[in-house]
VOBA-1610 file (N, C-alpha, C; in pm, whole numbers, padded with zeros to 5 digits, always signed):
BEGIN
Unk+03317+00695-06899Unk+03181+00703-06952Unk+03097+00591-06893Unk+02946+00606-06886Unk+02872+00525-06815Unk+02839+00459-06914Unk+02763+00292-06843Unk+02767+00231-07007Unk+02581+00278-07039Unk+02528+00342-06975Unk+02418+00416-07035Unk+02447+00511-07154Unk+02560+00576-07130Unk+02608+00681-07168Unk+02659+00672-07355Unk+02753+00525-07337Unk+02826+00486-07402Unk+02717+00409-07557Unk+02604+00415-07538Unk+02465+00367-07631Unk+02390+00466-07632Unk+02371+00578-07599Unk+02269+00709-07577Unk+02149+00658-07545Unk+02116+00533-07463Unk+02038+00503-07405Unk+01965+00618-07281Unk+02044+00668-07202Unk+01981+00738-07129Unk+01903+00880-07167Unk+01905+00949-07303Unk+01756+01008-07334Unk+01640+00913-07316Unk+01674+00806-07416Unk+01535+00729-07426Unk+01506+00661-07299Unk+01585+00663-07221Unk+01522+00608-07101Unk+01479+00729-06988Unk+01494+00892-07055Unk+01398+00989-06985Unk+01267+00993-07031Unk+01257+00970-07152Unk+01132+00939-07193Unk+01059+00821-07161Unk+01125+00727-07138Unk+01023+00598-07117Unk+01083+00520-07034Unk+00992+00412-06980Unk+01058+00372-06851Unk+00984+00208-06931Unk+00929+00181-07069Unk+00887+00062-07110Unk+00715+00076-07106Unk+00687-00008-07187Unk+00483-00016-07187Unk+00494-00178-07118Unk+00364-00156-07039Unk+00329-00315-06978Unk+00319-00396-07075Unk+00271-00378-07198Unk+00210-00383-07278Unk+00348-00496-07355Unk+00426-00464-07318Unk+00541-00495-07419Unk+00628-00622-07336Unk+00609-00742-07353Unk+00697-00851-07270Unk+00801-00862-07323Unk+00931-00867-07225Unk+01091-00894-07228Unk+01110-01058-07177Unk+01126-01145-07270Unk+01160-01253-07226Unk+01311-01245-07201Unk+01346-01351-07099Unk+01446-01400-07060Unk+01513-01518-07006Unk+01564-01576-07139Unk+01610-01694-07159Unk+01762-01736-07070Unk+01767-01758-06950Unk+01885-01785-06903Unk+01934-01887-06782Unk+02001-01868-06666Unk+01996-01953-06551Unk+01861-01869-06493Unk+01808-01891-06338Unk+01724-01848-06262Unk+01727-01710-06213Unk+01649-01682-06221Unk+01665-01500-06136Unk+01601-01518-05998Unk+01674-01402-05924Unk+01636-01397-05760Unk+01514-01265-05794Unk+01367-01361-05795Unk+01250-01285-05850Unk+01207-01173-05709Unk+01264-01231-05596Unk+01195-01161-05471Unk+01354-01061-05475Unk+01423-01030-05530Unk+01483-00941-05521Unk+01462-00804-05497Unk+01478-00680-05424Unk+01394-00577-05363Unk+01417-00454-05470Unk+01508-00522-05552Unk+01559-00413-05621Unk+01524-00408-05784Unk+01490-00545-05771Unk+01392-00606-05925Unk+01244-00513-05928Unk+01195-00441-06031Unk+01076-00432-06040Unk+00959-00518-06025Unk+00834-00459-05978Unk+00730-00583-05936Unk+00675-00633-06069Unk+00661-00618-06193Unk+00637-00659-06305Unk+00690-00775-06336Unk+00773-00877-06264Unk+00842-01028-06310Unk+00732-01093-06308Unk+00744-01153-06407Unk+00617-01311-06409Unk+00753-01437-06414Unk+00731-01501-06308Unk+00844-01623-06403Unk+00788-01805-06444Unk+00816-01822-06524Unk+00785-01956-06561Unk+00860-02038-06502Unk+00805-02158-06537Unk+00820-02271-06440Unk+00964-02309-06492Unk+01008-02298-06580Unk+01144-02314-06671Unk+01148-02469-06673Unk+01021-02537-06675Unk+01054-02705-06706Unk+01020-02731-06862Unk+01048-02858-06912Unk+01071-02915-07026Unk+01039-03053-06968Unk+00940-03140-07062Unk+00927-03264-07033Unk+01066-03384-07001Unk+00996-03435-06860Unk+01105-03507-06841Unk+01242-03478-06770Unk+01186-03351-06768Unk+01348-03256-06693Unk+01322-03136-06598Unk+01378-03160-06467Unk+01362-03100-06358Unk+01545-03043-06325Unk+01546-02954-06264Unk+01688-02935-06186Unk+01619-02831-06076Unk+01726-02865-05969Unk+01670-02779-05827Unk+01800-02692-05858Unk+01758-02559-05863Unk+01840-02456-05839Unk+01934-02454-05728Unk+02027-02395-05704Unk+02129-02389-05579Unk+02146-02227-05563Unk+02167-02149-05464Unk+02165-02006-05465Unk+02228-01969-05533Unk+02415-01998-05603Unk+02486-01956-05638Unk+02455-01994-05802Unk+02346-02051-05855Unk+02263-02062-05989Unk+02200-01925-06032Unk+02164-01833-05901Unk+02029-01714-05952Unk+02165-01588-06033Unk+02300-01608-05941Unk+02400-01497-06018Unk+02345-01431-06170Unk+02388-01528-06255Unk+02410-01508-06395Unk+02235-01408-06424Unk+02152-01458-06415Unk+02042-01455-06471Unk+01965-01332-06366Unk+01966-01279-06251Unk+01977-01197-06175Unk+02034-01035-06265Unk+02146-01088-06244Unk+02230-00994-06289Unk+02176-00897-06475Unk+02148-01023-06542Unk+02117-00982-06676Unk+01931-00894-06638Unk+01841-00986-06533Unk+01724-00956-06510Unk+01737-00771-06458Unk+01808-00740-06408Unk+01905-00597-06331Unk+01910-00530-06393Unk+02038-00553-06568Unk+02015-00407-06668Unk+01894-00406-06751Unk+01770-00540-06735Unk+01681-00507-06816Unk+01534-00403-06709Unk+01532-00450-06620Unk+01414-00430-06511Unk+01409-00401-06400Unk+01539-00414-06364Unk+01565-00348-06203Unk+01478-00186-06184Unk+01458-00153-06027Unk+01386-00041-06031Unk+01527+00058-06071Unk+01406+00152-06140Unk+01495+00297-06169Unk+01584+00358-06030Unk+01715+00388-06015Unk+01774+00456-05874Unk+01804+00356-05807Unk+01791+00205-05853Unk+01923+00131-05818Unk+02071+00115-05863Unk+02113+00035-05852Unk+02249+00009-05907Unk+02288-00032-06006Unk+02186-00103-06090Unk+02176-00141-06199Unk+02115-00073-06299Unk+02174-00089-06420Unk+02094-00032-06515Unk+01952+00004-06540Unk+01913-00100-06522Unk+01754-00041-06533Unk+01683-00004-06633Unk+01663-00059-06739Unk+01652-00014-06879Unk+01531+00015-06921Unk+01424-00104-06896Unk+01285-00090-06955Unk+01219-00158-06785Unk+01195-00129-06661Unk+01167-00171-06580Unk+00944-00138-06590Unk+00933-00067-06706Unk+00780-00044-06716Unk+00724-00169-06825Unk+00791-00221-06871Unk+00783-00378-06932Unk+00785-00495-06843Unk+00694-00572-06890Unk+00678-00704-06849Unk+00810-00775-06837Unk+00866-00816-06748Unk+00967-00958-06734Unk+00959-01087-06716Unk+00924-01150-06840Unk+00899-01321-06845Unk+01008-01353-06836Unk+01059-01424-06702Unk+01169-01530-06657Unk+01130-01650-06697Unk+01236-01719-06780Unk+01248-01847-06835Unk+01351-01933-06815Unk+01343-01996-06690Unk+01537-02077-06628Unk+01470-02138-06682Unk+01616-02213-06747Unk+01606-02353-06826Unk+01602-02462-06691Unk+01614-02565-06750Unk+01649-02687-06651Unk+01789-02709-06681Unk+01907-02619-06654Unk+02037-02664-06708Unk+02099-02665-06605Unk+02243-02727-06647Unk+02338-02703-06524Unk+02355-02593-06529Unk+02358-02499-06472Unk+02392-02338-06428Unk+02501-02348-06425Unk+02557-02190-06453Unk+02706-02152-06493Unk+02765-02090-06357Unk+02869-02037-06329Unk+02970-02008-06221Unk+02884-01884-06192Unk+02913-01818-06077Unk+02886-01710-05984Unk+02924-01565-06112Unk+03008-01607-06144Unk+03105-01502-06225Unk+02982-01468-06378Unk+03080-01397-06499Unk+02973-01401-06625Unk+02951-01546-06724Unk+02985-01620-06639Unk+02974-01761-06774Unk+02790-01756-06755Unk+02742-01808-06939Unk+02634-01836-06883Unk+02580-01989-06862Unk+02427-02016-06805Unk+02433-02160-06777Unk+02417-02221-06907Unk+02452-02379-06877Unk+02463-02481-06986Unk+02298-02525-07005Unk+02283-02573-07142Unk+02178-02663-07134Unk+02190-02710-07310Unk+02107-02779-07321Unk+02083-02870-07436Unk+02019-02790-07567Unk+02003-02823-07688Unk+01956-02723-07757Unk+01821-02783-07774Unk+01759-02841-07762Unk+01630-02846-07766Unk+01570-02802-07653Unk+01603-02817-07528Unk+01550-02740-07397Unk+01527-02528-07438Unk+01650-02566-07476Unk+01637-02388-07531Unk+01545-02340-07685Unk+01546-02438-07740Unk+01425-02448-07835Unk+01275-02415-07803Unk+01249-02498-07689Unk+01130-02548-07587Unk+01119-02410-07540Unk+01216-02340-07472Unk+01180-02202-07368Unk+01158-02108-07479Unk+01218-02125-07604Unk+01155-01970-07677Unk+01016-01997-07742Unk+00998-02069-07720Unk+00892-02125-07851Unk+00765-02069-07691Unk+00778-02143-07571Unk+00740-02087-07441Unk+00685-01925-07455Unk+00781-01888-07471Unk+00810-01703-07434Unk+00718-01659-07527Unk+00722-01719-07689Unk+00641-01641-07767Unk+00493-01684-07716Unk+00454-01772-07706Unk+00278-01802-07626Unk+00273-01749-07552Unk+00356-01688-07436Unk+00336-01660-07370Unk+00302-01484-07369Unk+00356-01461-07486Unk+00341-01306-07537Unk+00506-01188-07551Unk+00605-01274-07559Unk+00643-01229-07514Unk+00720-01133-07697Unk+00754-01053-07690Unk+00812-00947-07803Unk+00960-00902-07859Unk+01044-00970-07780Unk+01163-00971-07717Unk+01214-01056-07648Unk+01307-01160-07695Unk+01347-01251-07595Unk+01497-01243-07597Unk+01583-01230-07461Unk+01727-01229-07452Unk+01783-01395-07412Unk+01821-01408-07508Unk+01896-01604-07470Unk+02054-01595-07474Unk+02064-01652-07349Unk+02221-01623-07350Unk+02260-01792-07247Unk+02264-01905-07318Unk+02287-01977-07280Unk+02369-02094-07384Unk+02484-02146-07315Unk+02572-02200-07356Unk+02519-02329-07414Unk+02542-02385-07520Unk+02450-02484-07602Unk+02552-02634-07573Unk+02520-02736-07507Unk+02565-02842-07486Unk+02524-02948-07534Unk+02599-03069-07600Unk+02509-03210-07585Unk+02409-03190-07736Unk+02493-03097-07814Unk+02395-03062-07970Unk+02387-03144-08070Unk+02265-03194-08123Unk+02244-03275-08199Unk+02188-03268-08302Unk+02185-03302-08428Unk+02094-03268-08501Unk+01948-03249-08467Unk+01881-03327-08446Unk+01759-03318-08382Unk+01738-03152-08318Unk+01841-03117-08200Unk+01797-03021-08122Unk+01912-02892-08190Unk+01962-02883-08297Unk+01965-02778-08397Unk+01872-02782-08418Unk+01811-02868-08481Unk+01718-02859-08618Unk+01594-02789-08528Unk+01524-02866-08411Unk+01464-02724-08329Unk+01483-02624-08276Unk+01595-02583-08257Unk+01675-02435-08239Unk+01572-02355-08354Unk+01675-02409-08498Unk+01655-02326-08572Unk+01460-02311-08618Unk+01427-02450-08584Unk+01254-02408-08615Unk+01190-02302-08527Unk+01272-02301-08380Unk+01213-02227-08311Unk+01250-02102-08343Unk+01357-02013-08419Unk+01391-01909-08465Unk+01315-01889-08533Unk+01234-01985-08620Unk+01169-01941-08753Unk+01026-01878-08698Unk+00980-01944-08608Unk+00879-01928-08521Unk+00868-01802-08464Unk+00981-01733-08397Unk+01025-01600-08349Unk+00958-01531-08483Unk+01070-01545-08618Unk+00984-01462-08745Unk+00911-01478-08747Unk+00821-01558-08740Unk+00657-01535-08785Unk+00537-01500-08714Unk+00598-01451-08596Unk+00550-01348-08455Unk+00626-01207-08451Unk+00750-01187-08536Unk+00740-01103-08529Unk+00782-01071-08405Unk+00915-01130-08320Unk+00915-01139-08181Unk+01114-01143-08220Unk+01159-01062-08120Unk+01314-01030-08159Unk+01417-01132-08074Unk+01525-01199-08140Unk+01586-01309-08083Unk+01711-01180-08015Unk+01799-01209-07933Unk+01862-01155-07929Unk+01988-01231-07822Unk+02118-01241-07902Unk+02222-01349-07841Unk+02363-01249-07823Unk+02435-01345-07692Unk+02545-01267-07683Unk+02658-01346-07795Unk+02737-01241-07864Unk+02864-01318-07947Unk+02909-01355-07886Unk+02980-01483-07851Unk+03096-01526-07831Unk+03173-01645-07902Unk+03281-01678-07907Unk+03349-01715-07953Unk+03347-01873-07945Unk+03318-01953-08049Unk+03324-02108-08068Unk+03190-02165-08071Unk+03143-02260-08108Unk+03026-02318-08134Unk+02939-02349-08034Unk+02996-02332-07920Unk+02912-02316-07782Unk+02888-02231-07757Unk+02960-02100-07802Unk+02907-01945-07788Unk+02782-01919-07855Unk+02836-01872-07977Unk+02759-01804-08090Unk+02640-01954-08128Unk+02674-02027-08126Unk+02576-02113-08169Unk+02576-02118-08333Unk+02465-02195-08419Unk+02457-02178-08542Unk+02356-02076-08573Unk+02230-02079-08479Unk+02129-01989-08478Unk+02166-01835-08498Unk+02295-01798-08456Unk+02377-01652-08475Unk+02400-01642-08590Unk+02394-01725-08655Unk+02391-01654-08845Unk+02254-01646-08908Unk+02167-01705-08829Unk+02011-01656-08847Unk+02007-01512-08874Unk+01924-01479-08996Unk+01918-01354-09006Unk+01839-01247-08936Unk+01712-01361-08864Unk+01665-01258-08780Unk+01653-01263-08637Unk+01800-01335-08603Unk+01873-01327-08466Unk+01960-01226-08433Unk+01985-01108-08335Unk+02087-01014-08317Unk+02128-01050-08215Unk+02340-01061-08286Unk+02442-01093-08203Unk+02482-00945-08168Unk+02512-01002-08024Unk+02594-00833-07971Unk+02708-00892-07892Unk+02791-00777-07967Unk+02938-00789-07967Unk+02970-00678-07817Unk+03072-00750-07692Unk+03073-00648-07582Unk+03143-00546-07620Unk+03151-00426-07587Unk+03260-00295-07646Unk+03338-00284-07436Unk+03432-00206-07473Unk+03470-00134-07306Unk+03399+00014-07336Unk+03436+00085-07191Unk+03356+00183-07157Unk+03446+00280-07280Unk+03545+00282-07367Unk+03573+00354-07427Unk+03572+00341-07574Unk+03474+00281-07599Unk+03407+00239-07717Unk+03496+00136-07824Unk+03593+00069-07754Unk+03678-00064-07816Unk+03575-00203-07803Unk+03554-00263-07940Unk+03555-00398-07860Unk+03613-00489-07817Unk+03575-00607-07755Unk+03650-00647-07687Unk+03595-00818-07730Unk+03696-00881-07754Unk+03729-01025-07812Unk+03685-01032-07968Unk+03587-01173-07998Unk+03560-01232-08142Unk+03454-01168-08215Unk+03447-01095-08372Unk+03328-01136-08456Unk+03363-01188-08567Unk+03271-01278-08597Unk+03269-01353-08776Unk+03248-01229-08852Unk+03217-01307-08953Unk+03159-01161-09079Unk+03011-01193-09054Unk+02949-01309-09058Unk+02852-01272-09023Unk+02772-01147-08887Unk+02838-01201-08800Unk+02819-01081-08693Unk+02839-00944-08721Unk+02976-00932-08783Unk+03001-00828-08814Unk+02911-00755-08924Unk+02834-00833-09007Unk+02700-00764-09096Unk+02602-00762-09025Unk+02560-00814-08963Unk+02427-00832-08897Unk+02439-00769-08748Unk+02534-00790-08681Unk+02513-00754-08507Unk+02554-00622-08469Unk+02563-00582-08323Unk+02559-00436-08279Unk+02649-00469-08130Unk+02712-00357-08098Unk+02773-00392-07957Unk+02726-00283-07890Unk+02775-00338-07774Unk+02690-00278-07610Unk+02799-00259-07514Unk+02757-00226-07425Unk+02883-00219-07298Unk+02882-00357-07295Unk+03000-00459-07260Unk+03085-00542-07185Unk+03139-00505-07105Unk+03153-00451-07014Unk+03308-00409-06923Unk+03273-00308-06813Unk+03265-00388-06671Unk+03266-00261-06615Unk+03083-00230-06601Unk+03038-00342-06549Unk+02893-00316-06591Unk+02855-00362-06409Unk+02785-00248-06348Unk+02720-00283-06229Unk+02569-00344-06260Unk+02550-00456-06172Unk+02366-00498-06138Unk+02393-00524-06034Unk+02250-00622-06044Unk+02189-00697-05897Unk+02233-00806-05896Unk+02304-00857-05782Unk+02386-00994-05730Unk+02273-01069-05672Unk+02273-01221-05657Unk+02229-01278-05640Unk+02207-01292-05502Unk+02292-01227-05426Unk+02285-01194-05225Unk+02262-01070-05207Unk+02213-00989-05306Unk+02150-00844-05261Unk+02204-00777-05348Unk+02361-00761-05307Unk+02472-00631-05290Unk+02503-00634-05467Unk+02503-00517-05541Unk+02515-00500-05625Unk+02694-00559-05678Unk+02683-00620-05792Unk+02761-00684-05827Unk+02841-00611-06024Unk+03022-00675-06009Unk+03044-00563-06158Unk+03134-00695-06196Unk+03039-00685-06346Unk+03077-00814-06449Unk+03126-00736-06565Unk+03149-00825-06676Unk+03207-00796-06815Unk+03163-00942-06894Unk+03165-00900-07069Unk+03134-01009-07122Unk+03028-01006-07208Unk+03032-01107-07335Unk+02918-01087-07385Unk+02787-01142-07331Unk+02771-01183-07276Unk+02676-01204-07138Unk+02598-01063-07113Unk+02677-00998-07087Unk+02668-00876-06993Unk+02596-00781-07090Unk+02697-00767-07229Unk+02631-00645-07345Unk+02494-00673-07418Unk+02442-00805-07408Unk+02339-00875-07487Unk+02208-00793-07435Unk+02179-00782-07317Unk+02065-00742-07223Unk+02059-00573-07248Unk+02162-00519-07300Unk+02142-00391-07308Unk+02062-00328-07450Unk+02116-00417-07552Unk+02030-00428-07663Unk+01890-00482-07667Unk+01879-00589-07554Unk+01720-00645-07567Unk+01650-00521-07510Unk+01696-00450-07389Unk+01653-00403-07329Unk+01567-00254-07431Unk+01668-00190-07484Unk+01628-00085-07622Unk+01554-00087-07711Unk+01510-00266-07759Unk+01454-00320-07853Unk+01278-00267-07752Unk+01320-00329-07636Unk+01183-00299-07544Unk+01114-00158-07546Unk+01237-00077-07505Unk+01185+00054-07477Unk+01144+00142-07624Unk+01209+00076-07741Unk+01152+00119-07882Unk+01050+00063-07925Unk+00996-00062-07898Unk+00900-00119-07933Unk+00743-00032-07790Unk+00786-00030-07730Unk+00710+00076-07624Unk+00658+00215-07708Unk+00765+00296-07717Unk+00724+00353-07789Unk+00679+00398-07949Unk+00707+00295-08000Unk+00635+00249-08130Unk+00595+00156-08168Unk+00462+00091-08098Unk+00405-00003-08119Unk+00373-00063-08244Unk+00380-00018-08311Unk+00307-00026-08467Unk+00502-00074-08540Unk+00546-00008-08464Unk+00672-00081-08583Unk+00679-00196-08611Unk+00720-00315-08699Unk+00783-00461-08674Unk+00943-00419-08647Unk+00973-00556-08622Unk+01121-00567-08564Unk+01187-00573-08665Unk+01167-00581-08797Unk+01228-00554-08857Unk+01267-00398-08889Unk+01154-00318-08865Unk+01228-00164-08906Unk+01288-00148-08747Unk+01273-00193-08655Unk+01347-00155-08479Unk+01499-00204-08535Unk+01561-00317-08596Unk+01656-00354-08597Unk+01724-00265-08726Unk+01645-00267-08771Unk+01747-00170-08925Unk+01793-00055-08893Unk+01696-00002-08789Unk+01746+00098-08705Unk+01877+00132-08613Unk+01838-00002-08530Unk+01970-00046-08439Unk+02084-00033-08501Unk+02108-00116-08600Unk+02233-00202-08620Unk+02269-00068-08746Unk+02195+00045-08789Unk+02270+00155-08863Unk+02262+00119-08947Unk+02167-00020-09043Unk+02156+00002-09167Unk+02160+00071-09303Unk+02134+00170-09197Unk+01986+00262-09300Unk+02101+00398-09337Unk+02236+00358-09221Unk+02332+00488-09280Unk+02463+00467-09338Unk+02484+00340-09320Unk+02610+00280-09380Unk+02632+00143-09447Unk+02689+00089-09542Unk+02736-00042-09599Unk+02788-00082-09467Unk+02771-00233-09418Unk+02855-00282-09361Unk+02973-00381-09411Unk+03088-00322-09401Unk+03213-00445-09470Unk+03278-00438-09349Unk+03272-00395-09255Unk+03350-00469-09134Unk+03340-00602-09053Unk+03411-00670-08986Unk+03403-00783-08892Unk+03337-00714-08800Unk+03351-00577-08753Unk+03332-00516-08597Unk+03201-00472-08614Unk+03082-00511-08582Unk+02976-00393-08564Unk+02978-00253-08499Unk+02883-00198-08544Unk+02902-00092-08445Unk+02858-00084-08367Unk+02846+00011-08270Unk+02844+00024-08158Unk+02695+00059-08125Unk+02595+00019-08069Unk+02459+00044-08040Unk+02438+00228-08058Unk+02347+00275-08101Unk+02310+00424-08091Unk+02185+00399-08088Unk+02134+00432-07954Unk+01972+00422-07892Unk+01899+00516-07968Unk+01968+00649-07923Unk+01886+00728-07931Unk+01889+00820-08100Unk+01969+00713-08215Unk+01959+00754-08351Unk+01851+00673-08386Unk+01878+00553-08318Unk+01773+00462-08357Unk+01595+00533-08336Unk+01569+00554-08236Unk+01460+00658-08133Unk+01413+00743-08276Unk+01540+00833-08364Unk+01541+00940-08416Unk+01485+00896-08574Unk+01514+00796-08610Unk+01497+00727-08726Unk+01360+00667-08720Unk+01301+00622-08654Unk+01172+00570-08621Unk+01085+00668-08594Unk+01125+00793-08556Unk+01020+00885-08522Unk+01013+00930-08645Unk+01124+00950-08753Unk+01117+01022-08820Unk+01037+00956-08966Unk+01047+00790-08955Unk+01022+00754-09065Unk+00814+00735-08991Unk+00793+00706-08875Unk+00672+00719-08860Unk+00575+00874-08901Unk+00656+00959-08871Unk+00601+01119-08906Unk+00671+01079-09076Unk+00719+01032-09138Unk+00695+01030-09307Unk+00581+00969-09361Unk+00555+00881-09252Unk+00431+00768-09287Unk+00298+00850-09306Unk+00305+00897-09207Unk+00132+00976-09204Unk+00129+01122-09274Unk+00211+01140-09350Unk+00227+01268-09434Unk+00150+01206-09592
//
């Protein structure tokens, strides 16, 4: 199964290809913006923070490339391609960047505080952060979490990959209006850690077996919660596209299957795009009755 396949993402992505209208932030290492295979819609920020500079190295653009690929790459590449008719606000941190492979890059938690708080001025509706939290202090929790609060009160969707230990998941992942996504394989298992919190609150995506755009052109195949996080931001995009008027709060109640089951499992389930699509159309046509 394709991991389009494996989320019923690919109806909703016959219908929509994303509104300009709608910005996808992206919180990670650097993306290769002149990439031929990236849509022309990237805006990228300067990704600085007072006081802090880092010069990228080529083998830095991997990670953040790759995630930029299943959200925006052109349609009839190699990559997913999810919402490529949406805006792409690139946001490299100033961190040490992570390996070629799916680790993502390191940085501080107030630097990553700084870039979301960024994304929302900047307009953005959707932000995917998938960066490993180093060097954490009270201080730069304590702006993590202000900057989450900030997300709520815009009305702007956090969205993190699970992983496992306090450098993964972070504390911000028990935020209630942060969504953790758990990776699944192409045969709908997941694959490694969830808390209970995750497991009430989060949704999984493909991990495994996932083609994009490599940082030297040639399309590249990762795994990881890295990898499944971008597929959910990406849906959040193409639903918020086509229902502008929703908040993220009814897009996520949607997602994560609220609205059809108790959750008492550790495991979320498994993303369903296009129930989600079905539930929103249906509760908007209840609205105007």
């Amino acid at each position: 199964m394709l991991p389009l396949d494996l989320i019923t993402l690919t109806p909703l992505m016959a219908r929509t290809s994303g509104s300009r209208q709608v910005v996808v932030a992206l919180i990670d290492g650097p993306v290769l913006t002149s990439h031929p295979d990236l849509a022309a819609n990237v805006r990228a920020l300067s990704g600085r923070t007072p006081d802090r500079h880092v010069e990228f190295t080529p083998r830095d653009y991997q990670h953040g490339t790759f995630a930029a690929g299943i959200l925006c790459a052109r349609r009839g590449s190699a990559a997913p391609a999810i919402c490529p008719g949406c805006e792409l606000l690139v946001n490299p941190l100033p961190a040490e960047a992570g390996t070629p492979d799916a680790e993502a890059p390191r940085a501080e938690a107030a630097d990553v505080a700084a870039a979301i708080v960024q994304c929302i001025d900047e307009g953005a509706r959707v932000i995917n952060v998938d960066v490993t939290i180093e060097h954490s202090s009270p201080g730069g929790e304590h702006a993590l979490e202000a900057a989450v609060e900030y997300a709520t009160e815009h009305d702007v969707g956090v969205v993190v990959p699970a992983t496992p230990g306090p450098a993964g998941t972070w504390k911000i992942s028990a935020h209630p209006w942060v969504i953790p996504v758990v990776p699944y394989d192409l045969q709908g298992r997941p694959i490694g850690y969830a808390d209970r919190a995750i497991g009430l609150r989060g949704v999984g995506a493909p991990g495994a077996d996932v083609t994009s755009l490599g940082a030297d052109i040639e399309p590249v195949t990762l795994g990881g919660a890295s990898i499944a996080a971008p597929f959910v931001t990406g849906a959040i995009a193409l639903l918020r596209s086509e229902f502008p008027d929703a908040t993220l709060a009814a897009i996520r109640f949607a997602l994560t299957q609220e609205y059809s089951t108790r959750r008492t499992s550790l495991v979320p389930p498994i993303l369903n795009a296009w129930a989600a699509y079905q539930f929103l159309k249906s509760a908007k046509s209840r609205g105007r009755k």
